[in-house]
Jmol script that loads the backbone (N, CA, C; Angstrom):
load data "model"
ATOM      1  N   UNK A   1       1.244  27.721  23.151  1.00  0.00           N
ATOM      2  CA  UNK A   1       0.494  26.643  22.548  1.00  0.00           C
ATOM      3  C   UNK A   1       0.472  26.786  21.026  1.00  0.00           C
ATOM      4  N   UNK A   2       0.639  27.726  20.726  1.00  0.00           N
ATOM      5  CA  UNK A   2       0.331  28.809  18.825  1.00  0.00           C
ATOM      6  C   UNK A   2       1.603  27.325  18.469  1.00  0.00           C
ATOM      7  N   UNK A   3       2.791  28.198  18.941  1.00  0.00           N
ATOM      8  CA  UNK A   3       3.948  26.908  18.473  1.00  0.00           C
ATOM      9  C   UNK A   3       4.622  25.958  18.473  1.00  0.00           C
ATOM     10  N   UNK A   4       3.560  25.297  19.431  1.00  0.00           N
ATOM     11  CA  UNK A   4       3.986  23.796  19.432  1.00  0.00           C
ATOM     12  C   UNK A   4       3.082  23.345  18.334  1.00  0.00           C
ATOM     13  N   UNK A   5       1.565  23.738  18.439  1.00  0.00           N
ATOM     14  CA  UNK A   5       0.860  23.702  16.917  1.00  0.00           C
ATOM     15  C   UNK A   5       1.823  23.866  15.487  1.00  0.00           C
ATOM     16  N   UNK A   6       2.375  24.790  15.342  1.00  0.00           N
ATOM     17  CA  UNK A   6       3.048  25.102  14.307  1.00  0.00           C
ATOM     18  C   UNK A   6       4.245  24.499  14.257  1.00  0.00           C
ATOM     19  N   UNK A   7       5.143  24.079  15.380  1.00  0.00           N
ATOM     20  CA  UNK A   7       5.810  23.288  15.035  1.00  0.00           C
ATOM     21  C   UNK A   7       5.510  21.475  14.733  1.00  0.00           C
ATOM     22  N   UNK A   8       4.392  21.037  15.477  1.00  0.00           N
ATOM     23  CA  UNK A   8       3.697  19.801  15.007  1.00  0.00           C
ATOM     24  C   UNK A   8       3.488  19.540  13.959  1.00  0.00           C
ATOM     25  N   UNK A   9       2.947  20.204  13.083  1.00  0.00           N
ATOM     26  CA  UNK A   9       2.423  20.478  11.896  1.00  0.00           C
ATOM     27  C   UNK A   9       3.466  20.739  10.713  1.00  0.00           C
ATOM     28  N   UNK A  10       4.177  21.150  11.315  1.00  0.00           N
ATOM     29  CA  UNK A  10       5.691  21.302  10.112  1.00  0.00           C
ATOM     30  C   UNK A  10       6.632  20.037  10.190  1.00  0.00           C
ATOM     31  N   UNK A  11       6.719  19.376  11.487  1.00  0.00           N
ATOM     32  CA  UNK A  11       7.133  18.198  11.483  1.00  0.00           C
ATOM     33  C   UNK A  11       6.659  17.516  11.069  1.00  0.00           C
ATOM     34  N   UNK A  12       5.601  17.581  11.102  1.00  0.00           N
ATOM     35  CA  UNK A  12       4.844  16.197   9.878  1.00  0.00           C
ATOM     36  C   UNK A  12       4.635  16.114   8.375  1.00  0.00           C
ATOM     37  N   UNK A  13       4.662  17.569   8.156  1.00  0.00           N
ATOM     38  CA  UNK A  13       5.016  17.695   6.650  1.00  0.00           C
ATOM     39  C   UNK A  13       6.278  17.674   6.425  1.00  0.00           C
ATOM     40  N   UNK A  14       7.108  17.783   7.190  1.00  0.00           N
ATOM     41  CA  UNK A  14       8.776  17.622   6.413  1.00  0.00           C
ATOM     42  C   UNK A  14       8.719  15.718   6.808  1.00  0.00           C
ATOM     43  N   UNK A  15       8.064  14.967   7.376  1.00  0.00           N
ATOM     44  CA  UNK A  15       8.071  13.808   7.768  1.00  0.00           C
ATOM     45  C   UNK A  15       7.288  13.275   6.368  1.00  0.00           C
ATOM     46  N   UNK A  16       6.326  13.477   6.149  1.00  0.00           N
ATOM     47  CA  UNK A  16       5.918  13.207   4.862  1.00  0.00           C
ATOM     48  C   UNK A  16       6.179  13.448   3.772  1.00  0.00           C
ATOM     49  N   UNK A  17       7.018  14.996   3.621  1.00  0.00           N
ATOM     50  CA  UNK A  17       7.873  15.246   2.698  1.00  0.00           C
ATOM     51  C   UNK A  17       9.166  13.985   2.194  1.00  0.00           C
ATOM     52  N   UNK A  18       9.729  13.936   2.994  1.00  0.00           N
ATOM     53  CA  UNK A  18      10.687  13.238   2.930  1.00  0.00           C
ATOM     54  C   UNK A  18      10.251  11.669   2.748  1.00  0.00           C
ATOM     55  N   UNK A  19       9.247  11.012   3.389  1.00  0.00           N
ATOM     56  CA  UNK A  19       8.617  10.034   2.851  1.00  0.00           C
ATOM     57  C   UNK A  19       8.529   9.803   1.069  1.00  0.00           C
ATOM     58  N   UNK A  20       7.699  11.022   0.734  1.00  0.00           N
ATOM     59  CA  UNK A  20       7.848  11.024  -0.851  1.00  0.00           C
ATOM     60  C   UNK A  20       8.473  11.007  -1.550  1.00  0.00           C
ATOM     61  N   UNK A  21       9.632  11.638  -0.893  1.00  0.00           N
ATOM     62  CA  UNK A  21      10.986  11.672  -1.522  1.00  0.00           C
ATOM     63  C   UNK A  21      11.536  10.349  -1.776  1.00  0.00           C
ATOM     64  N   UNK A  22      11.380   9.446  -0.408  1.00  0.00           N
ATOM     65  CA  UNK A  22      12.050   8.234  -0.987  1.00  0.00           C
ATOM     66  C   UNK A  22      11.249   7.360  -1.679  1.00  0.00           C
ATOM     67  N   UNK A  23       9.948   7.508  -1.757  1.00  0.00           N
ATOM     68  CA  UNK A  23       9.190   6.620  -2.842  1.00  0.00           C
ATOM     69  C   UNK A  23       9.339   6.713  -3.743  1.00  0.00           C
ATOM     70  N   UNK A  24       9.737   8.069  -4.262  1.00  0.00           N
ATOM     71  CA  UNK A  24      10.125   8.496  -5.834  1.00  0.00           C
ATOM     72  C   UNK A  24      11.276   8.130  -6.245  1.00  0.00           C
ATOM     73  N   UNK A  25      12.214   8.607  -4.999  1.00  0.00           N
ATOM     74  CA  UNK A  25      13.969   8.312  -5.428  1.00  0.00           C
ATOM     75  C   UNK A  25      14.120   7.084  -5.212  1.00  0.00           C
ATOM     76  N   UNK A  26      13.727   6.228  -4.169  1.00  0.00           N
ATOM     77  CA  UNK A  26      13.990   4.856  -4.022  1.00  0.00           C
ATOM     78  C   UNK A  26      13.247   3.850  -3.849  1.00  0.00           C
ATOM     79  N   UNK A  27      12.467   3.338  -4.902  1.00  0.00           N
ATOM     80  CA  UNK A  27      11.697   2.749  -4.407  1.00  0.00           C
ATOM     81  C   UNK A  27      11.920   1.407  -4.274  1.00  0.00           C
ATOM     82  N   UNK A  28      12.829   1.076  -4.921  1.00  0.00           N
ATOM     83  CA  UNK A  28      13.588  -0.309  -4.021  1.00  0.00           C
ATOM     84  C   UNK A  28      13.663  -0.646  -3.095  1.00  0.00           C
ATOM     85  N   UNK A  29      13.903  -0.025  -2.273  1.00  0.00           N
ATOM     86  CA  UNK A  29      14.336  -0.083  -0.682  1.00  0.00           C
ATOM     87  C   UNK A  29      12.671   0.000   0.085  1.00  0.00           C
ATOM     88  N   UNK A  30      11.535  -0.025  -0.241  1.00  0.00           N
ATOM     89  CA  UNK A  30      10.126  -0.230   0.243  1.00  0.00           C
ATOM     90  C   UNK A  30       9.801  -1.869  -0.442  1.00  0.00           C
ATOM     91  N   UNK A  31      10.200  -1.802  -1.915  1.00  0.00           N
ATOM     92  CA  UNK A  31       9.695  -2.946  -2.526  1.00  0.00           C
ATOM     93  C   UNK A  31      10.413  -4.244  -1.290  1.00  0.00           C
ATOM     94  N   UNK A  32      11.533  -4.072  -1.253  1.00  0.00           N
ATOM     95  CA  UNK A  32      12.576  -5.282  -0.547  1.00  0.00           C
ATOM     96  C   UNK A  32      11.921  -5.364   1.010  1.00  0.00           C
ATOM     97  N   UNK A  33      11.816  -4.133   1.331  1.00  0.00           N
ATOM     98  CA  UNK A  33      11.051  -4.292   2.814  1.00  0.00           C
ATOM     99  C   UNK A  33       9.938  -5.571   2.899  1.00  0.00           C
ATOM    100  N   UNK A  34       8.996  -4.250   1.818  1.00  0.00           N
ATOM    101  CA  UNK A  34       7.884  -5.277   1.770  1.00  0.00           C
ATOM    102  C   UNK A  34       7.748  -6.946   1.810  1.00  0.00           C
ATOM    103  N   UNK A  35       8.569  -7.306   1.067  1.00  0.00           N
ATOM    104  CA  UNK A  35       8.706  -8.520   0.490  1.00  0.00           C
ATOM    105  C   UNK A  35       9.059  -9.407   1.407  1.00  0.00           C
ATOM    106  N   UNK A  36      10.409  -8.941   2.080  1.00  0.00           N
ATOM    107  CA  UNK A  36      10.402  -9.628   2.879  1.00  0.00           C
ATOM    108  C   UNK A  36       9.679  -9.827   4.218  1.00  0.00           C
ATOM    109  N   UNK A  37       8.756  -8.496   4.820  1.00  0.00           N
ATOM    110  CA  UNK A  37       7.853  -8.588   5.642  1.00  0.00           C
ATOM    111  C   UNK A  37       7.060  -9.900   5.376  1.00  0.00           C
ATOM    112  N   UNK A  38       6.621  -9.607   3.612  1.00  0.00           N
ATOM    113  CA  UNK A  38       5.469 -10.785   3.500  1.00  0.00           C
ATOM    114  C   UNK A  38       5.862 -11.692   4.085  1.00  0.00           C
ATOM    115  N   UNK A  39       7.181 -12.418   3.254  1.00  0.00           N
ATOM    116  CA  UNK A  39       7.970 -14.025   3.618  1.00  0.00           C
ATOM    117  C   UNK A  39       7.494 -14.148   5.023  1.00  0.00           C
ATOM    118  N   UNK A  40       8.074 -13.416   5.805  1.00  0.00           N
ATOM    119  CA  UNK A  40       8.103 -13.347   6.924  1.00  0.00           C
ATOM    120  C   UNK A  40       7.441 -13.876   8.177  1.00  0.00           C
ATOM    121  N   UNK A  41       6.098 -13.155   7.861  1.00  0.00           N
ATOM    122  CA  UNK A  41       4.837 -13.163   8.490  1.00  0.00           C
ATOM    123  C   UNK A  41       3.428 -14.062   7.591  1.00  0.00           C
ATOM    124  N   UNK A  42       2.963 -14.647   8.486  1.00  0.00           N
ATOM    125  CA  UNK A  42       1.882 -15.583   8.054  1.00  0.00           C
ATOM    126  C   UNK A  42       1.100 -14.432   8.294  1.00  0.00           C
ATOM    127  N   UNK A  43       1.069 -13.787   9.259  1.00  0.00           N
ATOM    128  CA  UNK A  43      -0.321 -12.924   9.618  1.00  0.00           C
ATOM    129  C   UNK A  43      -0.600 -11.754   8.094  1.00  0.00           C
ATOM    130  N   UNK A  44       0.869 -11.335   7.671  1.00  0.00           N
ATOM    131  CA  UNK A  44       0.811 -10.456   5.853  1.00  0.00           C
ATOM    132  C   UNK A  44       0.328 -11.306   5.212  1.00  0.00           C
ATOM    133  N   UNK A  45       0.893 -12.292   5.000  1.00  0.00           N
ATOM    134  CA  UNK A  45       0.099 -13.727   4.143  1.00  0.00           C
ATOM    135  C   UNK A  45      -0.991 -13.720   3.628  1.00  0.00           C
ATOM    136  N   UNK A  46      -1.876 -13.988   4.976  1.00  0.00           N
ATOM    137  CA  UNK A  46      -2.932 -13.885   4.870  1.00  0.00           C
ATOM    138  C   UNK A  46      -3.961 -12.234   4.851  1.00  0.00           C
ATOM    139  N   UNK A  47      -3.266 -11.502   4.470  1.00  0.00           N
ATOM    140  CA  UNK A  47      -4.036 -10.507   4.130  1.00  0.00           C
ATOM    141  C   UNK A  47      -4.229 -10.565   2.726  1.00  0.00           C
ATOM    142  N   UNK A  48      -5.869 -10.504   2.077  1.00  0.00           N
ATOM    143  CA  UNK A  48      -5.666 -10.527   0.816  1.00  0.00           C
ATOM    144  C   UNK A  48      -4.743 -10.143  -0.480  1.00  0.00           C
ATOM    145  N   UNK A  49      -4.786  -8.646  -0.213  1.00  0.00           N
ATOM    146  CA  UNK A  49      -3.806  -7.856  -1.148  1.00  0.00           C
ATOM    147  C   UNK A  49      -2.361  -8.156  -1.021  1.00  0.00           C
ATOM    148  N   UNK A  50      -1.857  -8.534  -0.239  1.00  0.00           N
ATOM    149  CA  UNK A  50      -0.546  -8.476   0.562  1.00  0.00           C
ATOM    150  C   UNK A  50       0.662  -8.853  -0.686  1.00  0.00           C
ATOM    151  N   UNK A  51       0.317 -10.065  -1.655  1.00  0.00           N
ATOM    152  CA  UNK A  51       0.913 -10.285  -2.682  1.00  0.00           C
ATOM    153  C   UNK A  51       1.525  -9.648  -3.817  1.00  0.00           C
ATOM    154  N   UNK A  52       0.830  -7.885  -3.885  1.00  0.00           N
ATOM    155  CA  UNK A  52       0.911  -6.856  -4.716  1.00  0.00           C
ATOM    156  C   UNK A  52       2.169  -6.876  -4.757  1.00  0.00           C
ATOM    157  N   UNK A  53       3.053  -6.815  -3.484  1.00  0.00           N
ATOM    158  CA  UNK A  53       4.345  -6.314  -3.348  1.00  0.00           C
ATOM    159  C   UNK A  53       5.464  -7.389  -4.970  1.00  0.00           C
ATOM    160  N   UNK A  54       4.867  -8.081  -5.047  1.00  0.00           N
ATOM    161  CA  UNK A  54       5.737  -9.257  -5.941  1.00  0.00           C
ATOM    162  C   UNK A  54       5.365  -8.481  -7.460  1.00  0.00           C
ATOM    163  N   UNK A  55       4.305  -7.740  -7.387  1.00  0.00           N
ATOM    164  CA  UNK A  55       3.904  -7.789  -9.178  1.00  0.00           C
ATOM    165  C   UNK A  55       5.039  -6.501  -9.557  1.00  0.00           C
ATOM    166  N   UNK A  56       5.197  -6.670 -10.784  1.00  0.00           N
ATOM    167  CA  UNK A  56       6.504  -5.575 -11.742  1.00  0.00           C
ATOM    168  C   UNK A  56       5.733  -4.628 -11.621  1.00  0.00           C
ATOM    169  N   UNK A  57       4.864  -3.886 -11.302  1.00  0.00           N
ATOM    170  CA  UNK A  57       3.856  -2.565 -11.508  1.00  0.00           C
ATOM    171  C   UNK A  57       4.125  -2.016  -9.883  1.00  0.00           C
ATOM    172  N   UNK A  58       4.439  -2.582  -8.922  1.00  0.00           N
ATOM    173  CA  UNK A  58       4.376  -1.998  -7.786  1.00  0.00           C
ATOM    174  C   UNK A  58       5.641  -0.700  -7.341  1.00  0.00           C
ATOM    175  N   UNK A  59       6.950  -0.922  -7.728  1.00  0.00           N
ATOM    176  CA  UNK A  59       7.542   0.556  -7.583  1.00  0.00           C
ATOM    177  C   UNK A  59       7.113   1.565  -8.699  1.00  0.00           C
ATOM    178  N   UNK A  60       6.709   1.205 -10.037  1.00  0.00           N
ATOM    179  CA  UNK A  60       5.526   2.856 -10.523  1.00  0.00           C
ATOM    180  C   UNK A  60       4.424   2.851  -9.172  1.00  0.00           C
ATOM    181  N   UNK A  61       3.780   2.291  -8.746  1.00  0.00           N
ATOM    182  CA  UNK A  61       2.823   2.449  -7.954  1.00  0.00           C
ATOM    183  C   UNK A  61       3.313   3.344  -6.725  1.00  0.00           C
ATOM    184  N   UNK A  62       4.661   3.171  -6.032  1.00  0.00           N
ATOM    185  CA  UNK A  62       5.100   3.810  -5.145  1.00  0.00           C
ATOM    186  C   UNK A  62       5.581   5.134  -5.454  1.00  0.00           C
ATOM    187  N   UNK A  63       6.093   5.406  -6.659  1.00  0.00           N
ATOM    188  CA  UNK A  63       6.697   6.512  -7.258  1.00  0.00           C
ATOM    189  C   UNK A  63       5.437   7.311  -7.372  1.00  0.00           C
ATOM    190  N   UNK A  64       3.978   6.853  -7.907  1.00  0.00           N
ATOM    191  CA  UNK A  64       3.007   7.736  -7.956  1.00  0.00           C
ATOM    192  C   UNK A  64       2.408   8.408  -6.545  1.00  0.00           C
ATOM    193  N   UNK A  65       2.568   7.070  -5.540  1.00  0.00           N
ATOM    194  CA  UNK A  65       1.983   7.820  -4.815  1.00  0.00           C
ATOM    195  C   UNK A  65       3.014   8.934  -3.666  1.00  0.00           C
ATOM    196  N   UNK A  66       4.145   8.539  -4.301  1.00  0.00           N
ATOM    197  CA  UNK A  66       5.692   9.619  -3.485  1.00  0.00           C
ATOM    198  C   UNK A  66       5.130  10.949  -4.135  1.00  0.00           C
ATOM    199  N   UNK A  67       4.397  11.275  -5.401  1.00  0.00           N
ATOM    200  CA  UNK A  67       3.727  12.687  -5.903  1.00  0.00           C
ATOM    201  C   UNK A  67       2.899  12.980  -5.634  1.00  0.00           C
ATOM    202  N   UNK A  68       1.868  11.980  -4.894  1.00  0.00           N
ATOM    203  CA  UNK A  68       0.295  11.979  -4.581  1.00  0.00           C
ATOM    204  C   UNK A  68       1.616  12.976  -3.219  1.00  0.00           C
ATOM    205  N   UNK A  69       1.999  12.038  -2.490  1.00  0.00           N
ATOM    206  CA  UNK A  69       2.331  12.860  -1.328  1.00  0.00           C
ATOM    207  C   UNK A  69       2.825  14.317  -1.215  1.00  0.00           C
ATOM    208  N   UNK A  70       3.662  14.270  -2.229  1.00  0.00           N
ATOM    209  CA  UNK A  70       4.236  15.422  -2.701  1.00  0.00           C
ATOM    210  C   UNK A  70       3.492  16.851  -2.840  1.00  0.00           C
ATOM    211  N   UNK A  71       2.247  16.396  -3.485  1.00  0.00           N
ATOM    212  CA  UNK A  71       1.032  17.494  -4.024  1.00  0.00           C
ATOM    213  C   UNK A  71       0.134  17.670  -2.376  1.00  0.00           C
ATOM    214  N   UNK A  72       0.310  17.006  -2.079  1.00  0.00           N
ATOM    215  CA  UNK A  72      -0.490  16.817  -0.288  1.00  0.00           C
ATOM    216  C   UNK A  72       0.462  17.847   0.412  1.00  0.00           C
ATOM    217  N   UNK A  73       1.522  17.768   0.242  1.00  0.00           N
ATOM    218  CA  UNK A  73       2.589  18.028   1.480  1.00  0.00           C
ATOM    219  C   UNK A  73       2.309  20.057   1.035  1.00  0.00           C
ATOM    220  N   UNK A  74       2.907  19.930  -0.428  1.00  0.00           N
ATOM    221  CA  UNK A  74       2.562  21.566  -0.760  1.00  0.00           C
ATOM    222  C   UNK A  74       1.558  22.756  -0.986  1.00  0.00           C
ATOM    223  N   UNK A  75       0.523  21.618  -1.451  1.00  0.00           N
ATOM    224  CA  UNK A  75      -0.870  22.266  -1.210  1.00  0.00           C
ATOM    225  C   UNK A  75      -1.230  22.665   0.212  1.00  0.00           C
ATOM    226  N   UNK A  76      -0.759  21.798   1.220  1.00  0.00           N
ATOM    227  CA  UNK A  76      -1.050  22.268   2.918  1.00  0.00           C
ATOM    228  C   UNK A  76      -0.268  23.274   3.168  1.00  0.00           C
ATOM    229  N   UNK A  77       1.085  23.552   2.542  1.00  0.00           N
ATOM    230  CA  UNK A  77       2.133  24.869   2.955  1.00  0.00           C
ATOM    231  C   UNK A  77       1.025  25.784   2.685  1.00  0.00           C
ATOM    232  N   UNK A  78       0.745  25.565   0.971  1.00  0.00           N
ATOM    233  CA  UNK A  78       0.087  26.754   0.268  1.00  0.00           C
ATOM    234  C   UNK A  78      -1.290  27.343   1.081  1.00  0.00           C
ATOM    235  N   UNK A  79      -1.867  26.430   1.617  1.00  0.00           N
ATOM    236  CA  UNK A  79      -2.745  26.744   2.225  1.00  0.00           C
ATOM    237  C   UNK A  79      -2.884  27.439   4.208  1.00  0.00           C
ATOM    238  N   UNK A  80      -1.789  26.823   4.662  1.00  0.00           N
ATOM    239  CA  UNK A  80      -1.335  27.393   5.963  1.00  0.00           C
ATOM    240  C   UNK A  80      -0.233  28.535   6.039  1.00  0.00           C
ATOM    241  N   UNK A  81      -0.067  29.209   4.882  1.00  0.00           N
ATOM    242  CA  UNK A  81       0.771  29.960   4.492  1.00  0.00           C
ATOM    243  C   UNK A  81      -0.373  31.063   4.308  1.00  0.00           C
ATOM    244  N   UNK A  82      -1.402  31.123   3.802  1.00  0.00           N
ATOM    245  CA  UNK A  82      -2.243  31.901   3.070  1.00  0.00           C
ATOM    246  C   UNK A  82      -2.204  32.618   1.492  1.00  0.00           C
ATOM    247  N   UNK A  83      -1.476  31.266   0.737  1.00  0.00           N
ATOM    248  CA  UNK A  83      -0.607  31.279  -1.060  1.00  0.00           C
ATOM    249  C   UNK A  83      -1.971  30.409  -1.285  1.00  0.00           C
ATOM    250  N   UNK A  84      -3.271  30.377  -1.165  1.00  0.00           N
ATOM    251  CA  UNK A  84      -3.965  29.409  -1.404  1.00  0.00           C
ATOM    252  C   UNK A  84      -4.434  29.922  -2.968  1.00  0.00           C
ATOM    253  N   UNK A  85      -5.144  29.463  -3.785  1.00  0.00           N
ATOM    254  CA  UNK A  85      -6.130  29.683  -4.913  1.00  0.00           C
ATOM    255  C   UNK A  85      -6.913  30.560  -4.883  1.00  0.00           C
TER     256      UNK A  85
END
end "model"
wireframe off; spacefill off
backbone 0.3
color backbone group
């Protein structure tokens, strides 16, 4: 049971790892998603915020939070490792 825990838990940080990775390296390829989800769907539409995806500020926005993730992903090694502060 120890390592299916430990392997759960590492899969999801290399899953989120790699998430960040492409927010930082690509964030094109989320912006275009997005966008066209919106078109798409009346039900995105109508979610208030949903429009963000169109403004020029939204891939910095993704790139920040690909580091927000980034600092999440290594601080949990550091800390399930016992490298904590």
């Amino acid at each position: 049971m120890k390592y299916l825990n430990i392997f759960f838990v590492s899969s999801i940080l290399c899953l989120l790892a790699t998430l960040g990775t492409f927010c930082i390296a690509r964030p094109g390829i989320f912006v275009h998603w997005a966008q066209n989800n919106y078109r798409r769907s009346r039900l995105i539409q109508a979610y208030p915020f949903s429009n963000l995806v169109f403004r020029p500020w939204f891939p910095t926005y993704l790139r920040f939070m690909g580091l927000v993730v980034w600092a999440f992903v290594l601080l949990s090694v550091m800390v399930l490792t016992g490298h904590g502060f």
